[in-house]
C-alpha positions as CSV (number, residue, x, y, z in Angstrom):
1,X,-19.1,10.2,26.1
2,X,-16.7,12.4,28.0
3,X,-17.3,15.8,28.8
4,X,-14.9,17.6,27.8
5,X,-15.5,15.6,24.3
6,X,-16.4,17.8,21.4
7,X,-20.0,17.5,20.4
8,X,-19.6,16.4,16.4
9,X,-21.9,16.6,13.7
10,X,-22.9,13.8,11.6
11,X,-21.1,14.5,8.2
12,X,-17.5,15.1,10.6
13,X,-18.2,12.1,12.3
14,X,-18.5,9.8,9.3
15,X,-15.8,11.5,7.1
16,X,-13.4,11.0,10.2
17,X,-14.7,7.3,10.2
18,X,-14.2,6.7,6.1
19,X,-10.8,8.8,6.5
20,X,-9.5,6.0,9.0
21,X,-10.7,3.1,7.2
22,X,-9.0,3.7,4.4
23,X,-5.5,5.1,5.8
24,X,-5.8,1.4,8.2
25,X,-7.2,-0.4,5.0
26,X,-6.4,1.1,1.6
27,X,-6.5,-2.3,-0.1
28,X,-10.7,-2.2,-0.3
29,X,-11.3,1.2,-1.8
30,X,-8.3,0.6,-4.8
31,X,-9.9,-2.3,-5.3
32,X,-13.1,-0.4,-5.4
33,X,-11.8,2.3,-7.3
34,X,-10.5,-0.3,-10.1
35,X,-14.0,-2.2,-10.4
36,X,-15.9,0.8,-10.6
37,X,-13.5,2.9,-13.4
38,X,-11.6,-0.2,-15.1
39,X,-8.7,2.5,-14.5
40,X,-5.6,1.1,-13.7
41,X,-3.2,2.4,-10.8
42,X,0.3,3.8,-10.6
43,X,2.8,3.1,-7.3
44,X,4.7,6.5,-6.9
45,X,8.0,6.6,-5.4
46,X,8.3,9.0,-4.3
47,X,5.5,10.7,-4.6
48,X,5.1,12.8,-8.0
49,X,5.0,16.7,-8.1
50,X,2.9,16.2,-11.2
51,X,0.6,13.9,-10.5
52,X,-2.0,15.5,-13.4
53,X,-0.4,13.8,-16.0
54,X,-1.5,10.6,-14.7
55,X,-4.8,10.9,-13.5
56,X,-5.6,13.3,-16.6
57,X,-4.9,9.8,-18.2
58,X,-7.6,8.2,-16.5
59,X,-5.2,6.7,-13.9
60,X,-5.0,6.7,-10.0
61,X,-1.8,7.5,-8.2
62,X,-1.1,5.8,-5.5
63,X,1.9,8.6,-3.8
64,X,3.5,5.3,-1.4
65,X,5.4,7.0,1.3
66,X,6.8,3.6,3.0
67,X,7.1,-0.4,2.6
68,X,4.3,-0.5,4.9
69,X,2.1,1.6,2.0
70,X,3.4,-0.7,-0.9
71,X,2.6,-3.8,1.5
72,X,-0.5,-3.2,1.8
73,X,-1.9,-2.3,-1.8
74,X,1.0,-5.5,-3.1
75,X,-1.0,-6.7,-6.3
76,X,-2.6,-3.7,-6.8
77,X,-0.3,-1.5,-8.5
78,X,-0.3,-1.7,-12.4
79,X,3.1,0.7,-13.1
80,X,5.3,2.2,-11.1
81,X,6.5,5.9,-11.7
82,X,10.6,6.3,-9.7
83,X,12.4,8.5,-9.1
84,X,15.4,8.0,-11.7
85,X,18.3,8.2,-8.9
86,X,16.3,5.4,-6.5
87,X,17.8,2.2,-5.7
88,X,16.1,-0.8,-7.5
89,X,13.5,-2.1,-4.8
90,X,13.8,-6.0,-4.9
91,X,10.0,-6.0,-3.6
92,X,8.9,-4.6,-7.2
93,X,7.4,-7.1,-9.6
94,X,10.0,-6.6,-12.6
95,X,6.8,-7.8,-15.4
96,X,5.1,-4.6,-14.7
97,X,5.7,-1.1,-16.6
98,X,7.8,1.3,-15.0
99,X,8.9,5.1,-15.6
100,X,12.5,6.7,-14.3
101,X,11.4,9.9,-13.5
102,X,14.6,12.4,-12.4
103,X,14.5,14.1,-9.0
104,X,17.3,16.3,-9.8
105,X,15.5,19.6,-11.1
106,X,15.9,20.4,-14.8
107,X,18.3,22.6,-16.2
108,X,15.5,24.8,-18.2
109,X,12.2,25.1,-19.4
110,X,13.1,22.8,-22.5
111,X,14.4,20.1,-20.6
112,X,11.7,20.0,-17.9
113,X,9.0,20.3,-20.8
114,X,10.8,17.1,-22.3
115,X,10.6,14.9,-18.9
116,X,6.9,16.3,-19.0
117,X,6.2,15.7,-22.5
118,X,7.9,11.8,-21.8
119,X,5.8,11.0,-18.6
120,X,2.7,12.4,-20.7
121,X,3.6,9.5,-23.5
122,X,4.5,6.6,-20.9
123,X,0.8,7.9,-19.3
124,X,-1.1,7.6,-21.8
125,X,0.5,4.1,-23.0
126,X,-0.2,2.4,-19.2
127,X,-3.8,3.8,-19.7
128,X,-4.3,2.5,-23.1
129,X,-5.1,6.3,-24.4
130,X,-3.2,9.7,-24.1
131,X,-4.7,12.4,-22.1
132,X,-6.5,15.3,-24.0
133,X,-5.5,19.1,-23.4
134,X,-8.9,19.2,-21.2
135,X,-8.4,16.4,-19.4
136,X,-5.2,17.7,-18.4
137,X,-6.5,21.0,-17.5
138,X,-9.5,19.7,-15.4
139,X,-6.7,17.4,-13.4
140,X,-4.9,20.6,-12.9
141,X,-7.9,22.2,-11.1
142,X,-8.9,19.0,-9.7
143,X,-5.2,19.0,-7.2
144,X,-5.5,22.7,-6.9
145,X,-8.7,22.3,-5.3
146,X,-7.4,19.9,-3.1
147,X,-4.4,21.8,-2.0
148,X,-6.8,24.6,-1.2
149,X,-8.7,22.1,1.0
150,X,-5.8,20.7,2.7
151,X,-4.7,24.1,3.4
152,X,-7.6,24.9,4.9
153,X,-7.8,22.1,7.0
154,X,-4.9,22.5,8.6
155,X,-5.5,26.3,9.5
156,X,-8.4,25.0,11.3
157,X,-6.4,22.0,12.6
158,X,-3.9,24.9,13.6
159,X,-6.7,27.1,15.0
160,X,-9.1,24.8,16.8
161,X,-8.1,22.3,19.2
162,X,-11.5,20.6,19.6
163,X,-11.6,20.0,15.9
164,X,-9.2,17.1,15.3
165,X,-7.3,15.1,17.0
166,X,-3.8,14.4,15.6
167,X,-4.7,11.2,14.8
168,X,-7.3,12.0,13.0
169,X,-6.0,14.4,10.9
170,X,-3.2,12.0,9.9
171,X,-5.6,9.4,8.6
172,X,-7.9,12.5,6.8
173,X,-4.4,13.4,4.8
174,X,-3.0,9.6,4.6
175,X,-6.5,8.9,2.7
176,X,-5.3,11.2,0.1
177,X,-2.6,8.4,-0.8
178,X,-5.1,6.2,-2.5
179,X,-8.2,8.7,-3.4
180,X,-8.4,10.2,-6.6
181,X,-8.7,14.3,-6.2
182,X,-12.3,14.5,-6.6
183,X,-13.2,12.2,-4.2
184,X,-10.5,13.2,-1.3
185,X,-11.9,16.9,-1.9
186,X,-15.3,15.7,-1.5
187,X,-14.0,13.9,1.9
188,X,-12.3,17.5,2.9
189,X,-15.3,19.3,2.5
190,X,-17.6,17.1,4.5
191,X,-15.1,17.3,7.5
192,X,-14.5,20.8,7.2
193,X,-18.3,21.8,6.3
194,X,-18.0,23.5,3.2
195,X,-21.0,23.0,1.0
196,X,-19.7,23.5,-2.1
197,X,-16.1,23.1,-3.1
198,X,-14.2,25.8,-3.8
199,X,-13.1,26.9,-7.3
200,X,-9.7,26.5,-8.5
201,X,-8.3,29.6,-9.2
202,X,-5.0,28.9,-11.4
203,X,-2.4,31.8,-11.8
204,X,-1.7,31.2,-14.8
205,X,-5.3,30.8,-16.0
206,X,-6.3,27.9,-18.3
207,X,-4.9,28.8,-21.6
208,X,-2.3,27.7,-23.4
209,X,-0.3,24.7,-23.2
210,X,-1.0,23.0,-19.6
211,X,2.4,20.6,-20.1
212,X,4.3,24.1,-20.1
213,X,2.4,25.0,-17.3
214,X,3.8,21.3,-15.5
215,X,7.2,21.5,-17.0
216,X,7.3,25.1,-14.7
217,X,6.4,23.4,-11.5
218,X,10.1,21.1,-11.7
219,X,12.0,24.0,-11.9
C-alpha cells in the first residue's frame, strides 16, 4: 500500500467493494433481488421522479440511464415505465407491459394527481396487487432517506479528499440504479459510518393523501 493511501476501515472498504460490483455487474444482484422477493422489476426511461409508486407496489425500479444499463440487465426487466414523448426503442421487447408516462409538467394539481393516480393503477396491475396508503407512505420515507444519504455523501465527497475517489463514488451512486431504497441506504450508511439511519423527516408530514403529496412533486 502506498503511503499517501488513506488507511480505511473495514465496513468502507467492503461497501466500496459491493458498490463496484454491482455498478460493473448489476445483472447478479436483480437476479438476486427477484429470487429472494418474487417481485418483479420495472426498466425506467428515463428515470422516474416518482419512483414510490412502484416500489410501494412491491416492485424494483431499475432508473437505466444508457443502452449500456439496458444491456446489461436485457431479460431482466418485466415493464417498462417511458417517458410519453420518447422515441420507440427497437431494443424493447414489444410482449412486455409498458406505461407512457408525460415529461412535460402538468398543467395543475388535478391533472398531475390523474397521471399519478394512472401510474398507481398500471403499478399495482404489473405487481399483481395495488399499493396500500402505508405502503406508499413508508416508500416515501424510504427515498427521502436516501436522498438525505446521498446528500450527505457528497458533502463529504466535497469536503474530504482522502474519502473517495471519483471512481468510487460513481459506482457507490450507479449502485442506486438497481438497489431497492432500503438496501442502497443501508450501503450509504456503512460507507459513510452512520450507525443508524437517519429519520425521514417529510414537510408535509404523513397525513393525508400521499398520491397528492406525488402529484405536487411534477409540478
Amino acid at each position: 500500500m502506498s503511503g499517501n493511501a488513506p488507511v480505511r476501515g473495514r465496513l468502507l472498504s467492503e461497501g466500496i467493494r459491493f458498490a463496484a460490483g454491482v455498478a460493473s455487474k448489476p445483472s447478479a444482484v436483480v437476479t438476486l433481488w427477484c429470487a429472494a422477493t418474487g417481485g418483479k422489476t420495472v426498466g425506467c426511461l428515463p428515470s422516474t421522479p416518482v419512483p414510490e409508486l412502484l416500489h410501494a407496489a412491491g416492485l424494483l425500479p431499475l432508473a437505466l440511464e444508457s443502452r449500456e444499463d439496458l444491456s446489461q440487465v436485457s431479460g431482466q426487466v418485466h415493464a417498462w415505465l417511458m417517458g410519453a414523448d420518447l422515441p420507440t426503442i427497437s431494443a424493447l421487447p414489444v410482449s412486455i407491459p409498458r406505461f407512457a408516462f408525460p415529461r412535460v409538467p402538468p398543467v395543475n394539481l388535478e391533472e398531475a394527481l390523474e397521471r399519478i393516480e394512472a401510474l398507481a393503477e398500471w403499478a399495482g396491475d404489473v405487481a399483481g396487487s395495488p399499493a396500500s396508503e402505508g405502503g406508499l407512505w413508508k416508500s416515501i420515507r424510504a427515498y427521502a432517506i436516501r436522498r438525505s444519504l446521498l446528500d450527505e455523501l457528497d458533502e463529504r465527497f466535497t469536503r474530504e479528499s482522502s474519502f473517495l475517489t471519483p471512481e468510487e463514488r460513481r459506482d457507490v451512486v450507479r449502485a442506486g440504479i438497481f438497489l431497492p431504497p432500503e438496501a442502497h441506504s443501508r450501503l450509504l450508511s456503512s460507507i459513510l459510518g452512520i450507525g443508524n439511519e437517519p429519520a425521514a423527516i417529510l414537510p408535509e408530514g404523513e397525513k393525508g393523501d400521499p398520491l397528492i403529496v406525488l402529484a405536487r412533486r411534477l409540478m
